[in-house]
C-alpha positions as CSV (number, residue, x, y, z in Angstrom):
1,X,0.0,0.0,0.0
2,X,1.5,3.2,-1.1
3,X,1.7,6.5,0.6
4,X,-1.6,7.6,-1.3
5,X,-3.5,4.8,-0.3
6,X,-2.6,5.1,3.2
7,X,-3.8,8.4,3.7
8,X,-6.8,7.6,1.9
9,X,-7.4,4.9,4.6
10,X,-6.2,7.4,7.4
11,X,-9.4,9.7,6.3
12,X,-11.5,6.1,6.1
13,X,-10.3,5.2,9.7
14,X,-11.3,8.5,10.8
15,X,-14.4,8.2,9.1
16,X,-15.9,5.0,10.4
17,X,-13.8,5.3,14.0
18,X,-16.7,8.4,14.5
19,X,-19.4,6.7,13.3
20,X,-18.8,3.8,16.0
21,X,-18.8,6.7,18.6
22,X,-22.7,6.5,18.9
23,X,-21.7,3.1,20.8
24,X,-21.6,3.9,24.5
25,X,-19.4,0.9,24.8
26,X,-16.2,2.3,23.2
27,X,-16.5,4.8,25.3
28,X,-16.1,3.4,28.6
29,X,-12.4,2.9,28.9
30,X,-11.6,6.6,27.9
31,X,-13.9,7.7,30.4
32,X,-12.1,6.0,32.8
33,X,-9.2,7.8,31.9
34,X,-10.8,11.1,31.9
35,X,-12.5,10.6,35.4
36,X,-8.8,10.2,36.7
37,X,-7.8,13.3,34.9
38,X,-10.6,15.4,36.5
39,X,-9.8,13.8,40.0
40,X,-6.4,15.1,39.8
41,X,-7.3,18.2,37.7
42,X,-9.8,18.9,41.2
43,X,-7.1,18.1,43.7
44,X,-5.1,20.5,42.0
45,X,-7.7,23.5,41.9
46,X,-9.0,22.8,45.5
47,X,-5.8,21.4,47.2
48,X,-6.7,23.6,50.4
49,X,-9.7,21.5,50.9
50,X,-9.4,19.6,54.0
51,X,-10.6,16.3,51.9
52,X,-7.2,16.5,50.4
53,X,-5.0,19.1,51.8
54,X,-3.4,16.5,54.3
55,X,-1.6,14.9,51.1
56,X,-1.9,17.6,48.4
57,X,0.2,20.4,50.3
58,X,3.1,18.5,51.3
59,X,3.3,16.8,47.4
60,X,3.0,20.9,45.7
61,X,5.4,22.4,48.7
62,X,8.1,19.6,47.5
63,X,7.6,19.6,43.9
64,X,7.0,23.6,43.3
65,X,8.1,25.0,46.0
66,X,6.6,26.9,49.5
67,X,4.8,29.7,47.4
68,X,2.7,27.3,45.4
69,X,0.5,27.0,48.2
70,X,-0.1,30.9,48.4
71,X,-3.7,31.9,46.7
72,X,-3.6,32.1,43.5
73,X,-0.1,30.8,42.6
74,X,-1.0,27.5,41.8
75,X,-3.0,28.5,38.8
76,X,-0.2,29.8,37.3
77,X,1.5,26.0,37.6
78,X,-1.5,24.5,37.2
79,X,-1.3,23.1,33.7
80,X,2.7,22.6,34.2
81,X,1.3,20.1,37.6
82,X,-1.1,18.6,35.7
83,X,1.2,17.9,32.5
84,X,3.6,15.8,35.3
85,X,0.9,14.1,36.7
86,X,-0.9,13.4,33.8
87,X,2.1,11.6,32.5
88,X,2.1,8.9,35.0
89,X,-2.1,8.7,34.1
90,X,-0.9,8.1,30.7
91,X,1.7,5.9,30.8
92,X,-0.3,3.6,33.8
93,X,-3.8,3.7,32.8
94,X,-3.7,5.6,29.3
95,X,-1.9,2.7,28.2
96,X,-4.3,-0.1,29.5
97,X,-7.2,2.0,28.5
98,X,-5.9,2.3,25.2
99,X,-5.6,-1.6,24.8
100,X,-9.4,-2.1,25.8
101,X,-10.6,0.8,22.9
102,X,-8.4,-0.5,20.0
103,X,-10.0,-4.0,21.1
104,X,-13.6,-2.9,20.8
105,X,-13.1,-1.1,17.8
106,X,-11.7,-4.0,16.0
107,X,-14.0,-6.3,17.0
108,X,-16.5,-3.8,15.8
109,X,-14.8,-3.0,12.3
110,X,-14.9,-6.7,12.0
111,X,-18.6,-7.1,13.0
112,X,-18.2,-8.9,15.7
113,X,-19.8,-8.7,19.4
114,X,-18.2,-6.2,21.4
115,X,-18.9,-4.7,25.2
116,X,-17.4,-2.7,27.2
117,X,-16.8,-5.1,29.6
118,X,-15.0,-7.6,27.6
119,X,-12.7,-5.3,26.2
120,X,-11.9,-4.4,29.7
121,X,-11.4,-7.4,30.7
122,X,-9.1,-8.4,27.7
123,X,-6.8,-5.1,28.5
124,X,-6.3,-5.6,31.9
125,X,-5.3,-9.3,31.2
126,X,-2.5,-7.4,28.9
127,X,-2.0,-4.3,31.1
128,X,1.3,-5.1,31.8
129,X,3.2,-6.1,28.2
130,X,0.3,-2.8,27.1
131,X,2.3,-0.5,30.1
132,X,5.4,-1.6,29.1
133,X,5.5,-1.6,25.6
134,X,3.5,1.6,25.5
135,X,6.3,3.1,27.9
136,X,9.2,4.5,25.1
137,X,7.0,5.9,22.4
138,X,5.3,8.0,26.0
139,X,8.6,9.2,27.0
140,X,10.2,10.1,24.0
141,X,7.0,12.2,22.9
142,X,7.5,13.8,26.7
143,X,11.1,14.3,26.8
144,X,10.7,16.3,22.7
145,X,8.8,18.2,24.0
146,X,10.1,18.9,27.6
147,X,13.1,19.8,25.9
148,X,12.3,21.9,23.6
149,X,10.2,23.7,26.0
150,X,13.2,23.9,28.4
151,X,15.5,25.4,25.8
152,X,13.0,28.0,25.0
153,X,13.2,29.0,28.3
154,X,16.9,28.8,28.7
155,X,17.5,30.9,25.5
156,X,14.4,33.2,24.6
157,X,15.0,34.2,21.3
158,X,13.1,36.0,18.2
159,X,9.3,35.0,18.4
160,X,9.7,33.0,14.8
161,X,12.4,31.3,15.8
162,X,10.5,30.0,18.7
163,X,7.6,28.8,16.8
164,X,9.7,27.2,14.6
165,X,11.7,25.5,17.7
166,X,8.0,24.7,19.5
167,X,6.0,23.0,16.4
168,X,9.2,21.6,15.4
169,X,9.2,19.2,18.5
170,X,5.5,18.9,18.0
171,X,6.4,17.6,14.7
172,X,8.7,15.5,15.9
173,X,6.5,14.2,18.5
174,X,3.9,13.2,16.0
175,X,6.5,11.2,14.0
176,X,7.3,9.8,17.1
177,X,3.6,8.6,18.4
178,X,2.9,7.4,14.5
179,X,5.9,5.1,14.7
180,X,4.8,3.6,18.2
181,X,0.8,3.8,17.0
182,X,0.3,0.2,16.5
183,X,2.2,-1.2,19.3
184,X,-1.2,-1.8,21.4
185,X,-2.8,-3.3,18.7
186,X,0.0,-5.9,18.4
187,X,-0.4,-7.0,21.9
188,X,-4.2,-6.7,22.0
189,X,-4.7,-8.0,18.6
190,X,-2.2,-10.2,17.9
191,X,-1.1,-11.2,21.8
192,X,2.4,-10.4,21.2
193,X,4.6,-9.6,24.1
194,X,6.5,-6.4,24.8
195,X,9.3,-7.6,22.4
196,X,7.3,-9.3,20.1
197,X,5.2,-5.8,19.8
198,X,8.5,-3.3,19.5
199,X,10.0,-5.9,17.1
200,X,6.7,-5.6,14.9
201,X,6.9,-2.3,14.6
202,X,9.6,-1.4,11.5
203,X,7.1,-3.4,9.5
204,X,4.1,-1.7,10.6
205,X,6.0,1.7,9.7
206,X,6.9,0.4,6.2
207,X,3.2,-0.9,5.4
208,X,1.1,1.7,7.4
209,X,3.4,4.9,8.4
210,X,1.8,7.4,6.4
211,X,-1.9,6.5,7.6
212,X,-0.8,6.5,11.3
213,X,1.0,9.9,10.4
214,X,-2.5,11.7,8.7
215,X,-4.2,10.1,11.7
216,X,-1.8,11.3,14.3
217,X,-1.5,14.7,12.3
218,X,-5.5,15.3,12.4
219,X,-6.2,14.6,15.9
220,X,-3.3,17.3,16.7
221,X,-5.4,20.1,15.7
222,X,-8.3,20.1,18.6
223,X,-5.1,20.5,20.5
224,X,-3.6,23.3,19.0
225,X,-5.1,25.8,21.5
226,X,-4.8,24.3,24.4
227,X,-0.6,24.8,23.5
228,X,-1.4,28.3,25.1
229,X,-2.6,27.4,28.4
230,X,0.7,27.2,30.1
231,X,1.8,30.5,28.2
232,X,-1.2,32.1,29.3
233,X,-2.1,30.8,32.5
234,X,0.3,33.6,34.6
235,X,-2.0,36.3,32.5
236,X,-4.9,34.9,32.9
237,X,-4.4,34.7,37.1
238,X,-2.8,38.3,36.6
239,X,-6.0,39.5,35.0
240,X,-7.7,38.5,38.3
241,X,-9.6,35.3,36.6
242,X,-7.6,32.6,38.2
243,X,-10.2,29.7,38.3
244,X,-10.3,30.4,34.2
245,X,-7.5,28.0,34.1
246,X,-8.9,25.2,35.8
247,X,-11.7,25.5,33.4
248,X,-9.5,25.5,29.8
249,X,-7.2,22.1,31.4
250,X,-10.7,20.8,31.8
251,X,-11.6,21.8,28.3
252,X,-8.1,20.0,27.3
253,X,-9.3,16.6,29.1
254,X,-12.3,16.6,26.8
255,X,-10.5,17.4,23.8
256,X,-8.2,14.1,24.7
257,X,-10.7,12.4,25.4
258,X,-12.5,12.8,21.6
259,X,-8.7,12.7,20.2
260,X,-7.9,9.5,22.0
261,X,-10.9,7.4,20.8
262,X,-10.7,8.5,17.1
263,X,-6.6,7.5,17.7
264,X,-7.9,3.8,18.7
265,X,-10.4,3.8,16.2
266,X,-8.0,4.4,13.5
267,X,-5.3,2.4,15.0
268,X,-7.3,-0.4,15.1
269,X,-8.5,0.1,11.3
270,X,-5.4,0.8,10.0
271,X,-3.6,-2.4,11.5
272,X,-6.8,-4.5,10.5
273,X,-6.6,-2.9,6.7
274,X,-2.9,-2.4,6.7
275,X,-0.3,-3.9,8.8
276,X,-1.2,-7.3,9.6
277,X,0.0,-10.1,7.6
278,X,-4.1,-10.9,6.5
279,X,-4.6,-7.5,5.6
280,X,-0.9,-7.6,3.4
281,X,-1.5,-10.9,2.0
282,X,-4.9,-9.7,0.4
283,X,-3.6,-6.6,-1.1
């Protein structure tokens, strides 16, 4: 399948991974995510809460320092403490979730009986190869764009030179998370291991880069505003509207949570149409 064609089918996926959405069950394991995300997004916003000020003050007093817990410096941290901490959710959960959503979308796209509660169950049997194997293609997108954020920080610069350093580790970032797009559906699909999935994954790029790329690509551009919070967040607290940015990282979880289920969905089309030896031997 040619670069052409895999785009073509990159649109397809997208396509028929929305029309699916009208199934409550694929929804289930990205909620589960998102509910995790809000929990932590709400301990952040209301740490001073005697629910969960006994353990959220001492973790923002270590990890930003004393003044953090001073009204309303937190909101100027706040999507900078979430991004941390939504790492872990991403690399632990995310990554199990993920396995249970490509699962139901395939046995969907194949027309075959699929509940939330199966593909649940089938994830967390492979939660730990789907952790593990999920693990590099999560930290290298993190440390691109850590570093590149880190630089710009260091070093300043003309404002076009920055954009072109910022969306160039975005860029990079999306070639990254294409490459490492079809490693869950190897261990969810196929019941590889964590080698047997990495080791799977040249091929997949050579017969199904360019779709994983559109799809990746695509689902990038819901996110494109929330790349401002954490450059306007100080502004927005300055302004005297500090509970604003609670609000647009909340917006961000929904976003990711549409983005994340269309990324399944087309994962899981493009590995059944693309990448697995069935799909190459009938093309």
């Amino acid at each position: 399948m040619n670069a052409g064609q895999q785009l073509l089918l990159g649109w397809e996926a997208l396509w028929r991974s929305a029309r699916q959405m009208r199934s409550i069950d694929v929804w289930i394991p990205g909620l589960v995510v998102a509910l995790v995300q809000v929990g932590i997004l709400a301990a952040l916003a209301w740490f001073a809460h005697p629910a969960v000020s006994w353990f959220m003050a001492p973790i923002l007093r270590r990890v930003a320092g004393e003044e953090v817990l001073r009204y309303p410096n937190v909101f100027q941290v706040m999507p900078a403490l979430y991004g941390h901490a939504g790492l872990i959710v991403e690399a632990l959960i995310g990554a199990t979730m993920a396995g249970a959503t490509v699962w139901l979308f395939a046995r969907r796209f194949e027309g075959r009986p699929a509940t939330a509660s199966a593909g649940l169950a089938h994830a967390l049997r492979r939660a730990l190869p789907l952790v593990i194997a999920s693990l590099p293609g999560t930290l290298l997108i993190d440390l691109v764009l850590t570093a590149s954020d880190r630089w710009l920080v260091d070093h300043g610069g003309p404002r076009l030179v920055r954009h072109a350093i910022h969306y160039g580790a975005v860029g990079v970032a999306l070639l990254v998370q294409a490459f490492f797009l079809y490693v869950v559906a190897y261990v969810v699909l196929e019941g590889r291991g964590v080698l047997g999935a990495w080791g799977g994954l040249p091929e997949a790029a050579r017969r199904g880069f360019w779709g994983a790329l559109f799809v990746s690509c695509v689902l990038y551009l819901p996110h494109l505003p929330g790349d401002l919070i954490g450059r306007l967040a100080p502004v927005i607290v300055q302004r005297g509207r500090p509970e604003l940015v609670t609000g647009l990282v909340g917006m961000e979880i929904v976003i990711g949570l549409l983005t994340n289920l269309l990324l399944a969905g087309g994962a899981a089309l493009l590995f059944l149409s693309a990448v697995t030896d069935e799909s190459a031997e009938g093309a």
